[in-house]
Structure formats: structure tokens, C-alpha cells
LOLUMVO-511366 format. One record per residue: x, y, z of N, C-alpha, C, O in turn. Coordinates in steps of 0.02 Angstrom, whole numbers, padded with zeros to 5 digits, always signed. Layout:
<sites>
XYZXYZXYZXYZ
...
</sites>
This chain:
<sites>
+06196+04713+04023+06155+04699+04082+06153+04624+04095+06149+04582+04050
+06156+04612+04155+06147+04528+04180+06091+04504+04144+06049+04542+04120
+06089+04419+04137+06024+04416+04133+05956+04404+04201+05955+04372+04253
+05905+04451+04164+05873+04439+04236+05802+04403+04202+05796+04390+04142
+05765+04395+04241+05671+04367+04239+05643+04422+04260+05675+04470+04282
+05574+04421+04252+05549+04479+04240+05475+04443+04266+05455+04402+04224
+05428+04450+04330+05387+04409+04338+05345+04463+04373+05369+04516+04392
+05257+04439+04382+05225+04479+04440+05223+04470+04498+05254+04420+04517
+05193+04506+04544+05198+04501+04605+05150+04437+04631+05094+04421+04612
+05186+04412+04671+05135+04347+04669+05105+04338+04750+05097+04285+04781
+05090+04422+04779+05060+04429+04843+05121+04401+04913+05180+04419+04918
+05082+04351+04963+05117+04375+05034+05186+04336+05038+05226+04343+05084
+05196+04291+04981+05255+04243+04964+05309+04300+04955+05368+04296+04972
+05281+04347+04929+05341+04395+04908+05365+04449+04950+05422+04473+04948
+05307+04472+04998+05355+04531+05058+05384+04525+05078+05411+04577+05096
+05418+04457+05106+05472+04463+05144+05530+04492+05098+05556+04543+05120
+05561+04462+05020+05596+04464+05001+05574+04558+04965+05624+04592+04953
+05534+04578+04958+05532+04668+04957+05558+04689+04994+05607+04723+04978
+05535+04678+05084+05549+04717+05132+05640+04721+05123+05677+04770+05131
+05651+04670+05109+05732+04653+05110+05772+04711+05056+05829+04732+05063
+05724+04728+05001+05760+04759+04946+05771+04822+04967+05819+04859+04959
+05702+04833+05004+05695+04899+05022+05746+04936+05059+05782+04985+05050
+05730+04873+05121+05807+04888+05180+05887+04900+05150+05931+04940+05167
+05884+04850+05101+05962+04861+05063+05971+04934+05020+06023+04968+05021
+05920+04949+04988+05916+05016+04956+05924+05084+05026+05963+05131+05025
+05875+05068+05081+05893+05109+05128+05952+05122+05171+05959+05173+05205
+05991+05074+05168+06065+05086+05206+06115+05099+05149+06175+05090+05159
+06091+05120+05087+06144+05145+05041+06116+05219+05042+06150+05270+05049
+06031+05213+05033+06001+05289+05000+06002+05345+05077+06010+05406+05077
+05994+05313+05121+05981+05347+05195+05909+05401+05174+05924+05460+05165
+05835+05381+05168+05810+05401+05156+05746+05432+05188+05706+05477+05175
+05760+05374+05249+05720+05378+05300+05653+05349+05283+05599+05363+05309
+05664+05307+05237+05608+05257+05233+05598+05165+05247+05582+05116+05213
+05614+05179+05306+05590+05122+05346+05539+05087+05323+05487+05121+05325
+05528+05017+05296+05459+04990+05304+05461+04919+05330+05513+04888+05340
+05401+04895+05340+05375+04825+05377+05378+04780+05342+05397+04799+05287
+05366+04706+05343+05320+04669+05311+05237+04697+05308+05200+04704+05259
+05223+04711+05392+05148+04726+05374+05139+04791+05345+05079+04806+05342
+05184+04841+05320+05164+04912+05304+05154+04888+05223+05101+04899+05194
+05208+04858+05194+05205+04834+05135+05141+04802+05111+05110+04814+05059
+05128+04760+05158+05052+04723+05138+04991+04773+05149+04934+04777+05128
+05018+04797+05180+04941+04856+05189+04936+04908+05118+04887+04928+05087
+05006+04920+05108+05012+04974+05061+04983+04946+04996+04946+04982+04962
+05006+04855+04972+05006+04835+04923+04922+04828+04908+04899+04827+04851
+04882+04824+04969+04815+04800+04985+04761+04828+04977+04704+04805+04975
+04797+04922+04969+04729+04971+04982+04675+04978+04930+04676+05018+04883
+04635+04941+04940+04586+04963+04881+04541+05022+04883+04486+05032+04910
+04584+05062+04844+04563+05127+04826+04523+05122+04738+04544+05106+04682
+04450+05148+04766+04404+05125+04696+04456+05184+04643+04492+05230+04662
+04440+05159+04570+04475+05202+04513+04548+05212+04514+04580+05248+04477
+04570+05173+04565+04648+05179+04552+04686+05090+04534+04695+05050+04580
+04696+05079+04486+04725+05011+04478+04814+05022+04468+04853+05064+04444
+04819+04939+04513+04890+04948+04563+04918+04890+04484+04877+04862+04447
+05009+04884+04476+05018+04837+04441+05099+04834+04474+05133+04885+04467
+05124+04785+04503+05173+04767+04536+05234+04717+04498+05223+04656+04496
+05286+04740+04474+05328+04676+04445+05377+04672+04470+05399+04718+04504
+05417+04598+04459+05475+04610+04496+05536+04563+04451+05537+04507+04426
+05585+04620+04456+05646+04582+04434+05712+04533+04473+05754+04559+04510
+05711+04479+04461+05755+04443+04504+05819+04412+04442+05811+04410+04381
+05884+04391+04483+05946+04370+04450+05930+04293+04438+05882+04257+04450
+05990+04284+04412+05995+04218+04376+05994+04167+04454+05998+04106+04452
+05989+04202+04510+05988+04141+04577+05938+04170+04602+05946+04185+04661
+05875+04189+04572+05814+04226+04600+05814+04271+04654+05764+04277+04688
+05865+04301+04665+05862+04335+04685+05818+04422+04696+05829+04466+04655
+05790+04429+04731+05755+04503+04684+05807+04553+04693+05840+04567+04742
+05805+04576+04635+05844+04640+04635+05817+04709+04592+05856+04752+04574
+05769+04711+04583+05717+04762+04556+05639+04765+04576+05605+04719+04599
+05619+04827+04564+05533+04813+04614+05500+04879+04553+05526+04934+04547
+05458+04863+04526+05414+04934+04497+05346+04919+04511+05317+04866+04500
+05315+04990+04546+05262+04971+04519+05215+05045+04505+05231+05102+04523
+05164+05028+04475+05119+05050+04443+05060+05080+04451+05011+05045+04439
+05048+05142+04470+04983+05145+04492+04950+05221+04439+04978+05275+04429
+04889+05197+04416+04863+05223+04351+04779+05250+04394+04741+05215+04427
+04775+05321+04376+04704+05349+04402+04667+05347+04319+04686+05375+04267
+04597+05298+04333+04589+05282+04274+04543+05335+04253+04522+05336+04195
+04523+05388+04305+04453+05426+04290+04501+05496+04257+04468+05545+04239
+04550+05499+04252+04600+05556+04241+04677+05548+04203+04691+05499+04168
+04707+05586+04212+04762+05565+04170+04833+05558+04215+04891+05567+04196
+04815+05545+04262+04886+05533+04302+04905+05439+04317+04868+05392+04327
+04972+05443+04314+05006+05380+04332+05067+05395+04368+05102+05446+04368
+05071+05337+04401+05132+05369+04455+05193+05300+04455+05166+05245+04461
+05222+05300+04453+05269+05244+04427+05327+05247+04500+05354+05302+04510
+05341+05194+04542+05393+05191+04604+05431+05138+04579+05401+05096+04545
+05503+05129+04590+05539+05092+04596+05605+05085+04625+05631+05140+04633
+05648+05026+04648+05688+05032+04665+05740+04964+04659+05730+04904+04673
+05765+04980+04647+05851+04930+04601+05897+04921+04666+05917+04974+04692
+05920+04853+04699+05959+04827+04739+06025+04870+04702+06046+04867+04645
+06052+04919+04771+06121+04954+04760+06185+04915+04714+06225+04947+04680
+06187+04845+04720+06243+04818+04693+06219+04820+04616+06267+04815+04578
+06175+04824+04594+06122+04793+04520+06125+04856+04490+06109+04861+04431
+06141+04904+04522+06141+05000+04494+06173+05021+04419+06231+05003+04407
+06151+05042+04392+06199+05065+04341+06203+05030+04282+06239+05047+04235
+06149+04956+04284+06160+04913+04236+06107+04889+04190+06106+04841+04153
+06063+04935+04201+06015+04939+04137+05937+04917+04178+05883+04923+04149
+05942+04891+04252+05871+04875+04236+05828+04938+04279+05768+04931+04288
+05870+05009+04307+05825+05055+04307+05752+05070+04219+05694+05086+04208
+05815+05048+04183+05782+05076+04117+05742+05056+04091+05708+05088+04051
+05729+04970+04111+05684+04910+04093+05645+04932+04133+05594+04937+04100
+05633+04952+04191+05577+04944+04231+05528+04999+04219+05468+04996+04232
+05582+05081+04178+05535+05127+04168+05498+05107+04085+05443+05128+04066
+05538+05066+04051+05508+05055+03983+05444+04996+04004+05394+04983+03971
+05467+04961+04082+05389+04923+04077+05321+04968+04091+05267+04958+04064
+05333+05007+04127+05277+05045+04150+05247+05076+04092+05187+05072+04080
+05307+05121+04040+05266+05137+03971+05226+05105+03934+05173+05122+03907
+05275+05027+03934+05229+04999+03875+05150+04975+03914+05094+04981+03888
+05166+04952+03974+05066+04952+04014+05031+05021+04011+04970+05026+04013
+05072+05075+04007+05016+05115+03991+04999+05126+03912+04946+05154+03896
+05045+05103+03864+05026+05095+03811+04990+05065+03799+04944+05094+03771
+04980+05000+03807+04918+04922+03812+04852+04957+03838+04792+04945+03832
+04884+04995+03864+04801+05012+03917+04761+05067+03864+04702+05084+03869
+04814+05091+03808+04778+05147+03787+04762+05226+03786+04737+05263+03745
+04788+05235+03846+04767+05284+03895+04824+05349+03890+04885+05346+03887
+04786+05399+03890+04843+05481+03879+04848+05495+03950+04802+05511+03987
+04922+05485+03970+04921+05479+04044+04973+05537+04053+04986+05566+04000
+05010+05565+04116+05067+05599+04136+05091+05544+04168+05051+05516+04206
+05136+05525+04163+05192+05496+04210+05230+05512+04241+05281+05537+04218
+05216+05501+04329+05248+05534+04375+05305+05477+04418+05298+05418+04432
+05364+05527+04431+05407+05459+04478+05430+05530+04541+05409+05586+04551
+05478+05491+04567+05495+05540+04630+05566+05515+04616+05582+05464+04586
+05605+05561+04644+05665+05564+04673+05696+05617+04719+05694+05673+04693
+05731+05615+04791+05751+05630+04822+05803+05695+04792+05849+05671+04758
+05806+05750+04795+05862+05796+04771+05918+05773+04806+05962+05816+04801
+05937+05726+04839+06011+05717+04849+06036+05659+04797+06094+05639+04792
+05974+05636+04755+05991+05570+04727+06000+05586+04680+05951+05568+04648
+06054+05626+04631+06078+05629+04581+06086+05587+04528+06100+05613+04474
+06079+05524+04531+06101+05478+04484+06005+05463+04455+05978+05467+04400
+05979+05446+04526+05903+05445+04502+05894+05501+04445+05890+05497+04384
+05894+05548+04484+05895+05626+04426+05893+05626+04364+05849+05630+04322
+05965+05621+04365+05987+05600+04288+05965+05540+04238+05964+05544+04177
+05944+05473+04284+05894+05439+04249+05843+05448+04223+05828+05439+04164
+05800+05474+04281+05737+05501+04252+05742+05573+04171+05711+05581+04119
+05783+05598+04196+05787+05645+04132+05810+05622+04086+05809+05653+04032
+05838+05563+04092+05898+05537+04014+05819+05487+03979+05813+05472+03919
+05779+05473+04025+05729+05465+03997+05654+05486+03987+05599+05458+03984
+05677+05541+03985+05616+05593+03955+05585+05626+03996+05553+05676+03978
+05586+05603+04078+05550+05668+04122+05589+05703+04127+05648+05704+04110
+05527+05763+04174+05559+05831+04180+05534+05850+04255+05478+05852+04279
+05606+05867+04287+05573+05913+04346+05487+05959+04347+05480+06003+04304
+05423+05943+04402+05355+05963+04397+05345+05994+04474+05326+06052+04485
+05364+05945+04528+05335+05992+04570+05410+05967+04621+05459+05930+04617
+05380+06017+04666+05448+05991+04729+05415+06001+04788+05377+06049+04796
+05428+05957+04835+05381+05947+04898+05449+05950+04956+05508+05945+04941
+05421+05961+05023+05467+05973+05053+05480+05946+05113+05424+05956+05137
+05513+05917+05160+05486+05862+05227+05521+05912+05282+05580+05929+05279
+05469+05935+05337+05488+05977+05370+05482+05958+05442+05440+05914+05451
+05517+05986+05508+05534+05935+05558+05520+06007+05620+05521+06069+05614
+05506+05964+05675+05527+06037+05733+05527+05999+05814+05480+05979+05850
+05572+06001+05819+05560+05979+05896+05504+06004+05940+05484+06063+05944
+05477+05940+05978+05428+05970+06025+05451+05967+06101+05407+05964+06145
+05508+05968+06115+05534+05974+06174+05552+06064+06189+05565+06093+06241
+05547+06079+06142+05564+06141+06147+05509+06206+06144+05470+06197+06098
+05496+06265+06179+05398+06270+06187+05389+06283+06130+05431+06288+06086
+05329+06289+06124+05283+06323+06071+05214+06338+06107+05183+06306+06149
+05198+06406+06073+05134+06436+06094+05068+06399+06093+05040+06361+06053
+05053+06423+06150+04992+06392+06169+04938+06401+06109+04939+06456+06081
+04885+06346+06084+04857+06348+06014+04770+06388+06058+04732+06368+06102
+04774+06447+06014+04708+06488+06020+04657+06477+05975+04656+06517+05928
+04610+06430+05976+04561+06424+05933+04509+06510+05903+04490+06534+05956
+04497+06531+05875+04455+06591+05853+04397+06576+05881+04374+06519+05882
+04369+06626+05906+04285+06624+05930+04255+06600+05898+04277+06602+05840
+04202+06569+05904+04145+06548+05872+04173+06459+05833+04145+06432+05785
+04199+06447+05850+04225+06384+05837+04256+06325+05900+04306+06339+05933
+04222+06267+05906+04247+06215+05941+04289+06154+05922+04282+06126+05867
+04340+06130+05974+04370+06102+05946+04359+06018+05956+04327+06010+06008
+04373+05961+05927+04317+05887+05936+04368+05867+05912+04413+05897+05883
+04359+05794+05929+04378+05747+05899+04333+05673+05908+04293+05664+05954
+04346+05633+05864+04298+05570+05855+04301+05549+05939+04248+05550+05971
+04365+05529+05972+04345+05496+06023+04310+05523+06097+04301+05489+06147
+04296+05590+06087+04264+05633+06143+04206+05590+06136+04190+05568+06082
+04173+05577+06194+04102+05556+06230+04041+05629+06200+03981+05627+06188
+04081+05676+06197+04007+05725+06215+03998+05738+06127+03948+05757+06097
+04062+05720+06103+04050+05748+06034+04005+05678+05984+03961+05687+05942
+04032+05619+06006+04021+05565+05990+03929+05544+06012+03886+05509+05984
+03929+05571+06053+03842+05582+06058+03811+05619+06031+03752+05605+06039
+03817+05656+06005+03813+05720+05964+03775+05705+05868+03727+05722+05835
+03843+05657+05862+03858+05649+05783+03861+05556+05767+03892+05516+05801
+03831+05545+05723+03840+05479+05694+03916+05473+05657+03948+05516+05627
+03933+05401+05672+03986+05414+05623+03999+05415+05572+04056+05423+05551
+03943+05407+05535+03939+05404+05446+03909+05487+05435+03926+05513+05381
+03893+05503+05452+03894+05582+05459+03948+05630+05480+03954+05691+05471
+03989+05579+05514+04062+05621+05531+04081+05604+05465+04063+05648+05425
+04109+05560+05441+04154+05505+05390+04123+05565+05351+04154+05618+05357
+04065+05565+05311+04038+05629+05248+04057+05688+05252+04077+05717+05202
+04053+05724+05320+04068+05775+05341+04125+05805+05318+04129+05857+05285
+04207+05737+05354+04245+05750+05342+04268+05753+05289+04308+05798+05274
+04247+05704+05244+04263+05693+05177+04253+05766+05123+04288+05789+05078
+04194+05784+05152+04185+05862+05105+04206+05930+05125+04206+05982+05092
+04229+05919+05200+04276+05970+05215+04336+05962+05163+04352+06002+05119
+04376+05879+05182+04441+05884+05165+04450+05920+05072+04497+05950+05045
+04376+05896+05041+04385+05908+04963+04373+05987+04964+04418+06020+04937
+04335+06012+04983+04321+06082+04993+04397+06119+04997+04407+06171+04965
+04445+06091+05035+04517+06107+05055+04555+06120+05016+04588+06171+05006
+04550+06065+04986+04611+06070+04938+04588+06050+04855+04627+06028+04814
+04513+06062+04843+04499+06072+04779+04557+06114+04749+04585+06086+04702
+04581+06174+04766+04621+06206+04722+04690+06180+04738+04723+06232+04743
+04723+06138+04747+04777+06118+04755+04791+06070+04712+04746+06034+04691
+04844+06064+04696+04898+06039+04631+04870+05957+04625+04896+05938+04678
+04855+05929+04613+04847+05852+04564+04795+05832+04640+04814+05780+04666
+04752+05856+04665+04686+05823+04694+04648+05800+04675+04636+05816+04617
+04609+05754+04701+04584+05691+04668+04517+05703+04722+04534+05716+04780
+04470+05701+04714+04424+05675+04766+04424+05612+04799+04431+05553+04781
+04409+05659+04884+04423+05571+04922+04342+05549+04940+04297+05589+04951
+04336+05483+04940+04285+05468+04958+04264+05430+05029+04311+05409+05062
+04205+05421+05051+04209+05407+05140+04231+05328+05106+04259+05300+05154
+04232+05294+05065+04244+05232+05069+04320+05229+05083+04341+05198+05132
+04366+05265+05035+04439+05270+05080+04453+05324+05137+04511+05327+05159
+04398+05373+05166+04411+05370+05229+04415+05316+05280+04458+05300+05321
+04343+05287+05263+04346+05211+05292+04413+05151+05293+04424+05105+05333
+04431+05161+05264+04493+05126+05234+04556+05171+05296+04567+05145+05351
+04573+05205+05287+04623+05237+05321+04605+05255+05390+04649+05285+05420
+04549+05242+05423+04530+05246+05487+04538+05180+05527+04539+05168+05587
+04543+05138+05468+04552+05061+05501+04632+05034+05506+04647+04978+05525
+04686+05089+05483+04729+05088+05506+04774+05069+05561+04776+05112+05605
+04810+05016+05570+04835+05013+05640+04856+05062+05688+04854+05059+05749
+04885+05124+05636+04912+05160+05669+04854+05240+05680+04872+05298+05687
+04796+05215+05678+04736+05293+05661+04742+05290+05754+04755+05243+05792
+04723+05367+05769+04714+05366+05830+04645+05431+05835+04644+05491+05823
+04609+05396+05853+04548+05442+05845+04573+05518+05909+04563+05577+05897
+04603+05493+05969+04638+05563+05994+04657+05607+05948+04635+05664+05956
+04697+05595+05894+04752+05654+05878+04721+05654+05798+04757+05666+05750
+04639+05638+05791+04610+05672+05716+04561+05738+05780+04521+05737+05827
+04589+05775+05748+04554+05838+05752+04515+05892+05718+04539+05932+05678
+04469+05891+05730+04404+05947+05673+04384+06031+05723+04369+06033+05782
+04388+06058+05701+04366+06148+05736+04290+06138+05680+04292+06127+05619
+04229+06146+05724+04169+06139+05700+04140+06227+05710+04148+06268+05755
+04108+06229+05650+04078+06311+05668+04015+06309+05732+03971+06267+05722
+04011+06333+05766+03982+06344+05836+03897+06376+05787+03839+06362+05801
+03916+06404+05750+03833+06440+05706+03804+06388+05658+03755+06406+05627
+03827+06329+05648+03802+06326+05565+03827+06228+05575+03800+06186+05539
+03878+06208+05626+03885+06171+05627+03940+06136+05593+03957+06079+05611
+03968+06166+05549+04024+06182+05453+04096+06126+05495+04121+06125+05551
+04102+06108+05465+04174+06072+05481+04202+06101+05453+04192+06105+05392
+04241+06129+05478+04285+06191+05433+04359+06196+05451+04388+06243+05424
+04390+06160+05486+04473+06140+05487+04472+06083+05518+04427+06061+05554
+04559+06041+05496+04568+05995+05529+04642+05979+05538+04683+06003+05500
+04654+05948+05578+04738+05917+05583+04726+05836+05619+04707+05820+05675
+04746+05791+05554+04753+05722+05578+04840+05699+05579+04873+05692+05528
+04865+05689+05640+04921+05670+05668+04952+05598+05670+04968+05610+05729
+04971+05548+05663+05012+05486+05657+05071+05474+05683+05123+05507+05683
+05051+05400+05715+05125+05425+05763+05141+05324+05725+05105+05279+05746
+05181+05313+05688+05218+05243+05673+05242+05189+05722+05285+05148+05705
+05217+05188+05776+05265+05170+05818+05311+05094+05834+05348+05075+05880
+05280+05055+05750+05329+05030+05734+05395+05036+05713+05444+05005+05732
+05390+05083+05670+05459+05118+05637+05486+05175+05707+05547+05181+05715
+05444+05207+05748+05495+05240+05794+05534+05153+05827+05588+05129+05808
+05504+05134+05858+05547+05045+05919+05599+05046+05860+05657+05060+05877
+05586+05030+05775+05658+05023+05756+05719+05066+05753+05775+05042+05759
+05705+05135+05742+05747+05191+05762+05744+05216+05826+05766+05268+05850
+05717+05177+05848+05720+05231+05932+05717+05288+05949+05756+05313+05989
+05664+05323+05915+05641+05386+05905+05570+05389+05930+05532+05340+05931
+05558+05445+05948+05487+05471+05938+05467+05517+05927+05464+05570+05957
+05448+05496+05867+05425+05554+05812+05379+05531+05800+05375+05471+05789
+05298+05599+05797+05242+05604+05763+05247+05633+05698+05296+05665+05679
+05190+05620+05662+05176+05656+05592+05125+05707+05595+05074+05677+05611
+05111+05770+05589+05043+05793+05562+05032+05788+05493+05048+05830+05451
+05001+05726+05483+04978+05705+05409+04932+05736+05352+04934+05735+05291
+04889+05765+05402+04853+05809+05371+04823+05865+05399+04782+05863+05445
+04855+05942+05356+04802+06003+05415+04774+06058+05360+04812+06086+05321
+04715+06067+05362+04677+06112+05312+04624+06149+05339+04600+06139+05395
+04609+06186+05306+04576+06250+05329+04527+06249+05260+04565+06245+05211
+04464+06251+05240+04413+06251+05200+04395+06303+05195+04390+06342+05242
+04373+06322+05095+04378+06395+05095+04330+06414+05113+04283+06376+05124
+04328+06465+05121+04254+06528+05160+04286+06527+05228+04254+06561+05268
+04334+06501+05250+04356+06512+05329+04432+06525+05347+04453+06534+05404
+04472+06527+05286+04540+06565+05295+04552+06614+05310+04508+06657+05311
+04610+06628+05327+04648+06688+05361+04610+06711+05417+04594+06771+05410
+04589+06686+05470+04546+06700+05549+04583+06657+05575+04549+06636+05623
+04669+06610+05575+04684+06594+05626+04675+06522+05635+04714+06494+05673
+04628+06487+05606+04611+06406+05593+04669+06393+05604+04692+06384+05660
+04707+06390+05538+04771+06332+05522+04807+06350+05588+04812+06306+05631
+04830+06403+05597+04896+06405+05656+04856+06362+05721+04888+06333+05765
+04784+06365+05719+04770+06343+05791+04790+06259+05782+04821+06225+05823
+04767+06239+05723+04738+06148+05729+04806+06156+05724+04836+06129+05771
+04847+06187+05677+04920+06128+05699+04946+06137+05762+04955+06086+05796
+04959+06189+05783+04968+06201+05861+04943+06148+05911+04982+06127+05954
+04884+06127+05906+04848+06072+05928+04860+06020+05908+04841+05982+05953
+04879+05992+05869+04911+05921+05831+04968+05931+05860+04980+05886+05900
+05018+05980+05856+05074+05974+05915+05085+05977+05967+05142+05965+05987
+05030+05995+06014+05025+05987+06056+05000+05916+06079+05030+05883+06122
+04951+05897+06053+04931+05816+06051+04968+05785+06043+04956+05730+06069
+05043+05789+06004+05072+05749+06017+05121+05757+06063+05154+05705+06074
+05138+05811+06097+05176+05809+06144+05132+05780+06193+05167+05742+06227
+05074+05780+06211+05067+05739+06278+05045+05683+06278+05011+05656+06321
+05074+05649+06205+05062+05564+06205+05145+05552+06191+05161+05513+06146
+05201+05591+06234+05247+05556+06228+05312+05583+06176+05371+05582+06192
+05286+05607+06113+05321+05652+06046+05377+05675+06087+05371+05694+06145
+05439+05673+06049+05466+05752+06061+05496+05777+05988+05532+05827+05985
+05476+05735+05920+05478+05779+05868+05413+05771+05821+05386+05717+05812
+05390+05833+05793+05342+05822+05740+05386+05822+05671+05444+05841+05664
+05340+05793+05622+05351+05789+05533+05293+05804+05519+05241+05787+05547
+05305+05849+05457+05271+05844+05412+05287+05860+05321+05342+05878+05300
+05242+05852+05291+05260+05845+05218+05213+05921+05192+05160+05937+05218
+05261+05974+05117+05208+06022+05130+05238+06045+05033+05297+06047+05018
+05186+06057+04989+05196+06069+04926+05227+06142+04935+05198+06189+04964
+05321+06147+04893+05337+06195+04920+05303+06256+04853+05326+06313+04848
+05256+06233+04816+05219+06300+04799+05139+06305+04810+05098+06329+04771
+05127+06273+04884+05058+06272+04899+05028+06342+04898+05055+06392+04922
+04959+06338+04861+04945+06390+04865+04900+06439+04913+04869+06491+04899
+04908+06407+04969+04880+06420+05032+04907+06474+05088+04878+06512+05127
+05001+06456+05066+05038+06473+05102+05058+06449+05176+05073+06477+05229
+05048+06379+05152+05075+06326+05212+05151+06335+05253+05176+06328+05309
+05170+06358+05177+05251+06339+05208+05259+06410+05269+05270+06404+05329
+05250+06469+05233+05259+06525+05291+05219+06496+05364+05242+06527+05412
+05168+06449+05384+05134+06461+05424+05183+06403+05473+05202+06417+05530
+05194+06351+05447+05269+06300+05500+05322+06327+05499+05365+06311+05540
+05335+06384+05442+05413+06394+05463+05383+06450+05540+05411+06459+05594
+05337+06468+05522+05321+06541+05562+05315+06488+05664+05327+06520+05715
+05298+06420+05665+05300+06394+05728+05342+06356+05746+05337+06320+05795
+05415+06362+05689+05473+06342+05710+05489+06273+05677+05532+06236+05701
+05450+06252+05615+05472+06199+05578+05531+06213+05535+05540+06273+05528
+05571+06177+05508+05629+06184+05480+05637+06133+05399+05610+06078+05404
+05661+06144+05351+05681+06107+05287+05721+06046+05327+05766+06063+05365
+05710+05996+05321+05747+05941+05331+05757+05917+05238+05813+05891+05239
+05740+05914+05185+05744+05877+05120+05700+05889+05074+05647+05903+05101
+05695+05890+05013+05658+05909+04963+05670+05856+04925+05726+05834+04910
+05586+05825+04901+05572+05769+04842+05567+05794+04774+05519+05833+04773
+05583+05790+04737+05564+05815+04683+05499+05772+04631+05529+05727+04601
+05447+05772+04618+05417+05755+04570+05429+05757+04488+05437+05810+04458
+05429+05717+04466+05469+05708+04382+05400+05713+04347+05350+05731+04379
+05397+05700+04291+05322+05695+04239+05343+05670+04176+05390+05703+04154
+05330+05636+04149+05314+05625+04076+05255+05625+04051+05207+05597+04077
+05255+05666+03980+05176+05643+03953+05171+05607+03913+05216+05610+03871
+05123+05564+03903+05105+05512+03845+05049+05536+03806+05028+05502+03759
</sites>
């Protein structure tokens, strides 16, 4: 292996030269992960309480960067999640292997009986085989699913006894405080997906956090409220990048998030709010939706987008190690 340095992240001195690594990894990996300077800084920035971030970076003998890991450890639990990515020309030469032995030995220092999680793309074979030549193991597989909205789709039928709101309506917004929405939502969303694979409770402080988003659009967060009882009981929050569409020249929305809270499944919720998130975004312009969906959710997500015409575009695979 070359010789390289091995240093931390030393904040906004350094995004430009990330964004750069990233871009070079993306016109080899085609991954469809576009990022900013400012997405990077936002990402690097989020202070999410109980989760501590640890960022290093490897550069060549002309400082160049040519490696990026970093680190993110849930300290109230046993998960760690480890990202990285190695400049295409630098491949193959040992410092994938340095960067996964740095992450071990910080969680060794730290003490801590953790799982160690990384991702890789199922087309990325060589990742693959890294990760397994060093001790993970295929855990979950997630799936990125796509559907044109130029093309119809059924009109979204909400179920009786349920209305549909969103933050920026006037009538609803008189109605409700917003720290009473923010709680609201927050214990819908945990209520949701308590039984779902590695959930974490969210709290209104990183709702707060993700509402201040450049890209949040209080239009396209959507809640179906029970008409008897008041219950926030589904939702679909939508994202539209429209930095990254101007660079691809696309327009494409996300439905980022759509759930249905138990005591109120199978009456029709889910098909309505996403129906409605796609539709919201068709009349701000969309003509494709994304979304991301655990392909062994136990909800039965996936039957309900393939069932309105979403399609497999790629599958991530999740790796694990335990310590």
C-alpha cells in the first residue's frame, strides 16, 4: 500500500475536497448519489442527541484525499454504522481495510458491545467481498423503488372518519399548536414502526432538526387525523432535492416517509397517504416518485407500491459485524 496520513476531519476546510471524492467515486460507482457542499455540511452537522459522529480522513503523499470513514455509534444501544469510500484509482490497495480496522479499534477504545453495520450496493461486488473477507455478513436488504408520475394513478380515497391536514393549511394550523403537532407526530411515527427492524426512537428535538431543512416542505408532510378521538394515525412526508434534480435535470420527488400506526391498519390508510404524496407531487411539477422500502418489512409495504405501480430499480444490502 502507498504511503498515506491518516488525520481528522477538520470541519468546513475540508468539504470541498469530500464533495470531490464523492463525485469521483460516483462517476465510477453510478450510484445515484449526488451530493453538495451544503448537503455534506448539513449531514456532517446533525446533532442527533445519543448518537456520536467520528469522521477521518486518508490523504497521499501530495495530500491529496483519497479515503473518507466515518463513524457513527448509538450509545444508548448496540448499533454502529461505519460509511466509507476510497478514491477509484486508490482501490484495491489496502486502505479499504485500514479504514474498516479504524472504526474497530474506536469501538474498541470506547469499550462498547456494538454490531457493526456498513452498506453496499448489490452491484458492487468487490465492496461485497471486502466486507466479508472481513468478517461481515449479509443482515438486511433494502430496496429503492421508482414509478413514474406522468403516467395515471388512482385517485387517493381517504376511509371515512378520517381527515386529511397538513402543517401549512390555515384551518388546520389554527386548530393545533406546533409543539403539539411536533409531539403528536413524533408518537405517531414511534407507534409505526416500534415493530420494525433496528428503530430507534425519534424525538421532537430531531423532528425539529429535520423540519428546518432546506428542502422540508410543509405542503407535501401529510397526517390523516381520526375525525373521533383526534389520533394521528397515518402519514406520508415527501422531498423533492431540487438541488440534485438542476444537476441531473430531473424531477424527481421522494416519499420519505409513509406509515400507518397500529390499531389503524388494513382500512386503507397507507394506499390513501401515499396516493396523496403522489399526487402532491405531481402538482408541484414531479413526474417521477422514489422511495426506499425494507424488503422484509413487516407491514407489507412492498406489496402495497408494487400494487400502485412502483418498480425495483436496486437493492442495498446491509452487512453486520458483532463485537
Amino acid at each position: 500500500m502507498k504511503t498515506l496520513a491518516i488525520r481528522s476531519y477538520q470541519g468546513e476546510r475540508d468539504l470541498e475536497a469530500i464533495a470531490e471524492l464523492f463525485q469521483a467515486c460516483e462517476i465510477v460507482d453510478r450510484l445515484d448519489n449526488w451530493v453538495s457542499i451544503s448537503a455534506l455540511r448539513r449531514a456532517f452537522n446533525t446533532p442527533v442527541p445519543d448518537i456520536k459522529h467520528e469522521i477521518s480522513l486518508w490523504e497521499d503523499g501530495d495530500g491529496k484525499l483519497v479515503g473518507f470513514g466515518q463513524l457513527s455509534i448509538q450509545e444508548s444501544s448496540v448499533d454502529a454504522h461505519l460509511s466509507f469510500k476510497v478514491h477509484p484509482t486508490f482501490r484495491g490497495e489496502g486502505i479499504e481495510q485500514e479504514i474498516i480496522k479504524w472504526s474497530e479499534q474506536r469501538i474498541i477504545d470506547k469499550s462498547v458491545s456494538v454490531k457493526l453495520r456498513s452498506d453496499s450496493r448489490e452491484t458492487q461486488t468487490e465492496r461485497m467481498a471486502l466486507l466479508e473477507s472481513c468478517g461481515f455478513t449479509p443482515n438486511r436488504y433494502f430496496l429503492r423503488m421508482e414509478r413514474s408520475l406522468t403516467e395515471p394513478f388512482p385517485k387517493p380515497e381517504l376511509p371515512r372518519g378520517f381527515t386529511l391536514e397538513s402543517p401549512l393549511s390555515q384551518s388546520f394550523s389554527g386548530k393545533i399548536c406546533q409543539r403539539h403537532f411536533l409531539e403528536a407526530w413524533v408518537e405517531m411515527f414511534n407507534q409505526t414502526f416500534i415493530d420494525h427492524w433496528n428503530h430507534h426512537d425519534l424525538t421532537v428535538e430531531q423532528l425539529e432538526h429535520e423540519i428546518s431543512h432546506p428542502h422540508y416542505r410543509q405542503d407535501l408532510d401529510l397526517v390523516a387525523i381520526s375525525a373521533s378521538d383526534s389520533t394521528f394515525a397515518a402519514f406520508c412526508s415527501c422531498f423533492i432535492n431540487s438541488e440534485k434534480n438542476q444537476h441531473k435535470g430531473m424531477k424527481e420527488g421522494k416519499i420519505g416517509i409513509l406509515g400507518t400506526r397500529r390499531g389503524f391498519r388494513k382500512c386503507g390508510l397507507g394506499k390513501a397517504m401515499l396516493l396523496s404524496g403522489m399526487q402532491r407531487l405531481r402538482d408541484v411539477g414531479m413526474d417521477k416518485a422514489l422511495l426506499g422500502v425494507d424488503a422484509e418489512n413487516p407491514s407489507g409495504a412492498n406489496r402495497l407500491y408494487e400494487s400502485v405501480g412502483f418498480h425495483k430499480v436496486h437493492t442495498t444490502i446491509v452487512y453486520v459485524k458483532e463485537f
